[in-house]
C-alpha positions as CSV (number, residue, x, y, z in Angstrom):
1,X,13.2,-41.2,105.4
2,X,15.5,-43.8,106.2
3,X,13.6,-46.9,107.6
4,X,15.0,-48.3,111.2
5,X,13.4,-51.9,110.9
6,X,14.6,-54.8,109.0
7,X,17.4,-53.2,107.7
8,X,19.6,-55.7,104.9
9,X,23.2,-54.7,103.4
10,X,21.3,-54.1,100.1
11,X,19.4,-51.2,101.3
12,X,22.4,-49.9,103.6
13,X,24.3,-49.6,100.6
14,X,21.7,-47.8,98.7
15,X,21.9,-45.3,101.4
16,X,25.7,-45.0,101.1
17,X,25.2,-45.0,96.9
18,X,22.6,-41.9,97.0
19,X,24.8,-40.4,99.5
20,X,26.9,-39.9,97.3
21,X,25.5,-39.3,93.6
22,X,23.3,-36.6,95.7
23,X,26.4,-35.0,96.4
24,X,28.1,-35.1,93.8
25,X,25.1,-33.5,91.8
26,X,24.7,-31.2,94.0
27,X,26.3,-26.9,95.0
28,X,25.9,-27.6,98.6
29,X,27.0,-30.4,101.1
30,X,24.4,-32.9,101.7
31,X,24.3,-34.6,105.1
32,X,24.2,-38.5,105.7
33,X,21.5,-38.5,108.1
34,X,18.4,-35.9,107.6
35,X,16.4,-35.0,110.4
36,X,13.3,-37.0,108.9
37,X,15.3,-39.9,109.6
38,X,14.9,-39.9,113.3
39,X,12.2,-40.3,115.5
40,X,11.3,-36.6,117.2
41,X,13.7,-35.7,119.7
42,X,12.0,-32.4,120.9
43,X,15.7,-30.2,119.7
44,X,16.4,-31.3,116.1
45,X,16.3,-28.9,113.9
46,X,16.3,-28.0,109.9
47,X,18.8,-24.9,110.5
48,X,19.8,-22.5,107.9
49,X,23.2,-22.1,106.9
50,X,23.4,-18.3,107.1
51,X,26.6,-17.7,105.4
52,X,25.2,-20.1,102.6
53,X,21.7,-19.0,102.0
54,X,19.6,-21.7,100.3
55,X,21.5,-24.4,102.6
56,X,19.8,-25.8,105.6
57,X,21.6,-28.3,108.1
58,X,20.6,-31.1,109.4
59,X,21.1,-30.6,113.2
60,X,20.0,-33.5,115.6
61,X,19.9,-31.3,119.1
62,X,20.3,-28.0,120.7
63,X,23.9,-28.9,121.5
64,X,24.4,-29.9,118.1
65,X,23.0,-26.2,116.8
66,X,25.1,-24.1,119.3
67,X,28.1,-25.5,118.5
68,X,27.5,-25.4,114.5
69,X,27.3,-21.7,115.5
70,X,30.4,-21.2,117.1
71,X,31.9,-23.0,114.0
72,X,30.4,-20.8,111.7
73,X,32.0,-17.7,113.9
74,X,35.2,-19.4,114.0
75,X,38.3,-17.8,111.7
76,X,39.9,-20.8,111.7
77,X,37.0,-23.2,109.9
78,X,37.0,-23.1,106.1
79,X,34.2,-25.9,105.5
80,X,31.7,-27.7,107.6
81,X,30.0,-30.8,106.6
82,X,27.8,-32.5,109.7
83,X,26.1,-35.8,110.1
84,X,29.0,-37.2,107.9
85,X,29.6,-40.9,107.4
86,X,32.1,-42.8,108.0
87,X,33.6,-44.4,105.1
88,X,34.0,-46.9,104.2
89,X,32.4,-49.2,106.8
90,X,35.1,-51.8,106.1
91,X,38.0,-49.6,107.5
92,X,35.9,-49.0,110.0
93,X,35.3,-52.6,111.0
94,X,38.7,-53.4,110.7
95,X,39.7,-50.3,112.9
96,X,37.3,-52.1,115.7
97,X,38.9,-55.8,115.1
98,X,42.3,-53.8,116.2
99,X,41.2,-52.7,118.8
100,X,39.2,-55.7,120.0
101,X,35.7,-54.4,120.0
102,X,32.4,-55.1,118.6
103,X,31.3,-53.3,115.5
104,X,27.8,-51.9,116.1
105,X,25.0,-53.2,114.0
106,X,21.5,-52.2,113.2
107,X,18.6,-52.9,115.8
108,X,16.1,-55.4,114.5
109,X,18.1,-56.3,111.3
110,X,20.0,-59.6,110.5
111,X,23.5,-58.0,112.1
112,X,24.0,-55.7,109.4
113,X,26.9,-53.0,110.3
114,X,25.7,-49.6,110.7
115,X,27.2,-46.4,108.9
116,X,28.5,-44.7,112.1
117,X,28.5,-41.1,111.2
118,X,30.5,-38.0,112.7
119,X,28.6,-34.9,114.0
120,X,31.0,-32.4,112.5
121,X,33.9,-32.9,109.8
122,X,35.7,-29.4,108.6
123,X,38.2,-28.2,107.1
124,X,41.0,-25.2,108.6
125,X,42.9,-22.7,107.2
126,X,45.6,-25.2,108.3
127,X,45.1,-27.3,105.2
128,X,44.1,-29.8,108.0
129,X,41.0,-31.8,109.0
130,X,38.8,-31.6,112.1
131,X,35.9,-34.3,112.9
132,X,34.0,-33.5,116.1
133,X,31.4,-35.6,118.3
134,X,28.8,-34.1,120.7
135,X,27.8,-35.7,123.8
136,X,25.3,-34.3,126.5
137,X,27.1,-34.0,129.5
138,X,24.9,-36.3,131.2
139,X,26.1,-39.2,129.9
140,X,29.7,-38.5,129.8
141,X,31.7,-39.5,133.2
142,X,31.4,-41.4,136.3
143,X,28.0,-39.5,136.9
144,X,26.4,-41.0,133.5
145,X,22.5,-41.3,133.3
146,X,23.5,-44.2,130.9
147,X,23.4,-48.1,132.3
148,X,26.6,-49.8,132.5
149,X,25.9,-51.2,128.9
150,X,25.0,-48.1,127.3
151,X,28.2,-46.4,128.5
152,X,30.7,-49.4,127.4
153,X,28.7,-49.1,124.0
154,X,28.9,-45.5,123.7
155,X,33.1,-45.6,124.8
156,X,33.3,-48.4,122.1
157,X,31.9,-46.4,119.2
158,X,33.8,-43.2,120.3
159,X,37.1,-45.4,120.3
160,X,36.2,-47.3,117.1
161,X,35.5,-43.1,115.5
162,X,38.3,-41.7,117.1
163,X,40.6,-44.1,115.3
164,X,39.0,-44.4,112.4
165,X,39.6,-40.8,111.7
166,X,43.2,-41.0,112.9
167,X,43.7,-43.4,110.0
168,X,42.9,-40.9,107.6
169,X,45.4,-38.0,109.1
170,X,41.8,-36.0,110.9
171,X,41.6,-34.8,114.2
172,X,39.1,-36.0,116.4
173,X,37.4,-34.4,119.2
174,X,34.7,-35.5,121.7
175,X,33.2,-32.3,122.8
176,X,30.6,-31.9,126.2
177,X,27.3,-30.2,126.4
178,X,29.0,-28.5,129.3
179,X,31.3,-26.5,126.6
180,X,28.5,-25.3,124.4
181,X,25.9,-24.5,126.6
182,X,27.6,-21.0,127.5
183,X,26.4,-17.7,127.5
184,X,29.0,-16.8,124.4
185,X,27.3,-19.4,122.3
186,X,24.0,-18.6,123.6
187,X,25.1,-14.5,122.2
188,X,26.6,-15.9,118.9
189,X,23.0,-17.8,118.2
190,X,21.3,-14.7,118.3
191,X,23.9,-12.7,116.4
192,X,24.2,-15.6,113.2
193,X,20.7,-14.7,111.6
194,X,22.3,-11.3,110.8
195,X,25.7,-12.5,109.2
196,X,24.4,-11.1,105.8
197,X,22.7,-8.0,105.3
198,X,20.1,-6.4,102.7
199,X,22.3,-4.7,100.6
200,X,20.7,-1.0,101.2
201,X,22.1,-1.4,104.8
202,X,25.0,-3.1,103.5
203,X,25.9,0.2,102.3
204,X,24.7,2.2,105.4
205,X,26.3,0.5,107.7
206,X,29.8,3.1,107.6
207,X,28.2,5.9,108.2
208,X,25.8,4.1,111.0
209,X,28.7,2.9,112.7
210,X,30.7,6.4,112.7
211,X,27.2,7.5,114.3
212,X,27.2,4.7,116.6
213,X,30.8,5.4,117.3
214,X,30.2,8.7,118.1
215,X,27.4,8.6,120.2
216,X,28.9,5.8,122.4
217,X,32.0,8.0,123.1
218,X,29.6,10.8,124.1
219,X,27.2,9.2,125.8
220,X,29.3,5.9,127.6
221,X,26.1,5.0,130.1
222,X,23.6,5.4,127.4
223,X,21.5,1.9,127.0
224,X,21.6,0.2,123.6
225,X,18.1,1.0,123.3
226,X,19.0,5.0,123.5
227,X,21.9,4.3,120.7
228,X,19.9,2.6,118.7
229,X,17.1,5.2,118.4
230,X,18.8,8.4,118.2
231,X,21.5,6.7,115.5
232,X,17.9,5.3,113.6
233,X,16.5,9.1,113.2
234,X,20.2,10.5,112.5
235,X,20.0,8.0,109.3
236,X,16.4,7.9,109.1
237,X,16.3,4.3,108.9
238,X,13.9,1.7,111.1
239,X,14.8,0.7,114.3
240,X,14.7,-2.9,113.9
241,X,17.3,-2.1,110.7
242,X,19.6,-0.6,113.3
243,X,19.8,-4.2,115.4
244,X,20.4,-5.9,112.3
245,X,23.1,-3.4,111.5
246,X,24.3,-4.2,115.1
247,X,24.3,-7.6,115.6
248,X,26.0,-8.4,112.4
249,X,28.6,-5.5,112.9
250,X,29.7,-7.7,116.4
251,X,29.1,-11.3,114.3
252,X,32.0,-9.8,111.4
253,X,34.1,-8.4,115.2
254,X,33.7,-4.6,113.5
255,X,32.0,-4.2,116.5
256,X,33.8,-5.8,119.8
257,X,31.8,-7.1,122.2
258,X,31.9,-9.0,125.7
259,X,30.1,-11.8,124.5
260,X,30.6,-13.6,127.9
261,X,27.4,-11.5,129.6
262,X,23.8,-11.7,127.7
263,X,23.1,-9.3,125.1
264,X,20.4,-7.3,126.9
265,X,19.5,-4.2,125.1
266,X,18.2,-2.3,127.8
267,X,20.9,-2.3,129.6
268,X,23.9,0.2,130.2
269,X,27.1,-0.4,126.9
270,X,29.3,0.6,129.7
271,X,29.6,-3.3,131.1
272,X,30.4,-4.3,127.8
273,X,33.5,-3.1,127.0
274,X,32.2,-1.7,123.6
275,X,35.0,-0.9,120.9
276,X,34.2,0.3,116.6
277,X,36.3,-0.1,114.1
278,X,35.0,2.5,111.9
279,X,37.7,2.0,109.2
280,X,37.6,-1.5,108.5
């Protein structure tokens, strides 16, 4: 855990150092800032990576978790590495003297500049580089719960970030609670523990989704719940295999989906706008 008091550029540069050789000694991405490191925040969360299994992420709120899901969904993300630092601190400093603003430093230390870190940094199947920072809503705009401090402190660091990662050719966005907290995201978090599936229904899933297919066409007011039982006895497999089969059929879009209404499995698939590709 990394200590918050009495903070010197000795052990700052440690942190950097291990960073680093961690990573470089390690299969998967390590992140900057672990959720150890912080005091509890009631949302932070160790979350798997399920498209890497063995790989947890460090995310540091709810907002922060929804919208590492929606990455993971998105086509157009190769690589996503959060709580990254940004590196080095001296371009980073001198990216603030440009632009006339004070460098933030470490509470309770002898002014020793922090490692500002980004949220999100990814890669595209552009060949380009995204970097993204999430804010609550609540302190973003003229209706901020923030003092009048706070807020020139937290539009100093996003400037000092923004540019930062101009510098080095990266996108940066600053991206609201208000855009996450949607009822698509809220679908895609319950869909992401089923990206991968046990290989027995790995193989099933073909002939489950001709079944499913077939049924939905016959039946287009049935509920989910009535699909999924009569297409769990026609392959004699359990019930709750036949969810998994579903939700991570609509995660890989072999299943389409209105993902802008709840998921409620009791209801009618006719207000759903259901659609199989059963030769994919």
């Amino acid at each position: 855990m990394k200590k918050r008091k009495n903070i010197t550029h000795v052990l700052r540069d440690s942190w950097i150092e291990n960073w680093q050789t961690e990573n470089q000694r390690s299969q998967h991405y390590l992140s900057f800032i672990k959720t150890q490191d912080l005091k509890s925040m009631g949302s932070k969360s160790r979350t798997p990576d399920y498209e890497r299994p063995g790989q947890d992420r460090n995310l540091l709120s709810t907002n922060e978790r929804l919208f590492f899901i929606s990455l993971l969904y998105s086509h157009k993300i190769t690589w996503i590495k959060e709580q990254y630092p940004l590196l080095s601190i001296e371009r980073a400093m001198a990216v603030a003297k440009a632009l006339e603003l004070r460098y933030p430093t470490y509470p309770y230390s002898a002014n020793v500049p922090v490692v500002m870190t980004t949220d999100f940094y990814c890669g595209t199947i552009y060949g380009t580089r995204v970097a993204y920072s999430i804010k609550d809503e609540r302190v973003l705009g003229p209706s901020s719960e923030l003092s009048e401090r706070q807020v020139e402190n937290l539009e100093a660091k996003q400037k000092i970030e923004k540019i930062t990662w101009r510098t080095d050719d990266v996108n940066w966005h600053l991206i609201s609670s208000k855009s996450i907290k949607t009822i698509f995201n809220r679908n895609l978090e319950k869909l992401a523990p089923y990206i991968k599936l046990d290989l027995e229904y790995e193989l099933l899933l073909p002939m489950w989704l001709k079944r499913f297919s077939l049924y939905i066409s016959n039946y287009p007011i049935a509920t989910f719940r009535d699909t999924f039982d009569y297409t769990a006895q026609a392959i004699s497999v359990p019930y709750d295999a036949i969810i998994s089969m579903f939700q991570h059929a609509v995660w890989h879009r072999i299943i389409l989906v209105d993902l802008n209404k709840p998921l409620h499995y009791e209801k009618s698939i006719s207000g759903y706008n259901l659609a199989v590709d059963t030769h994919g």
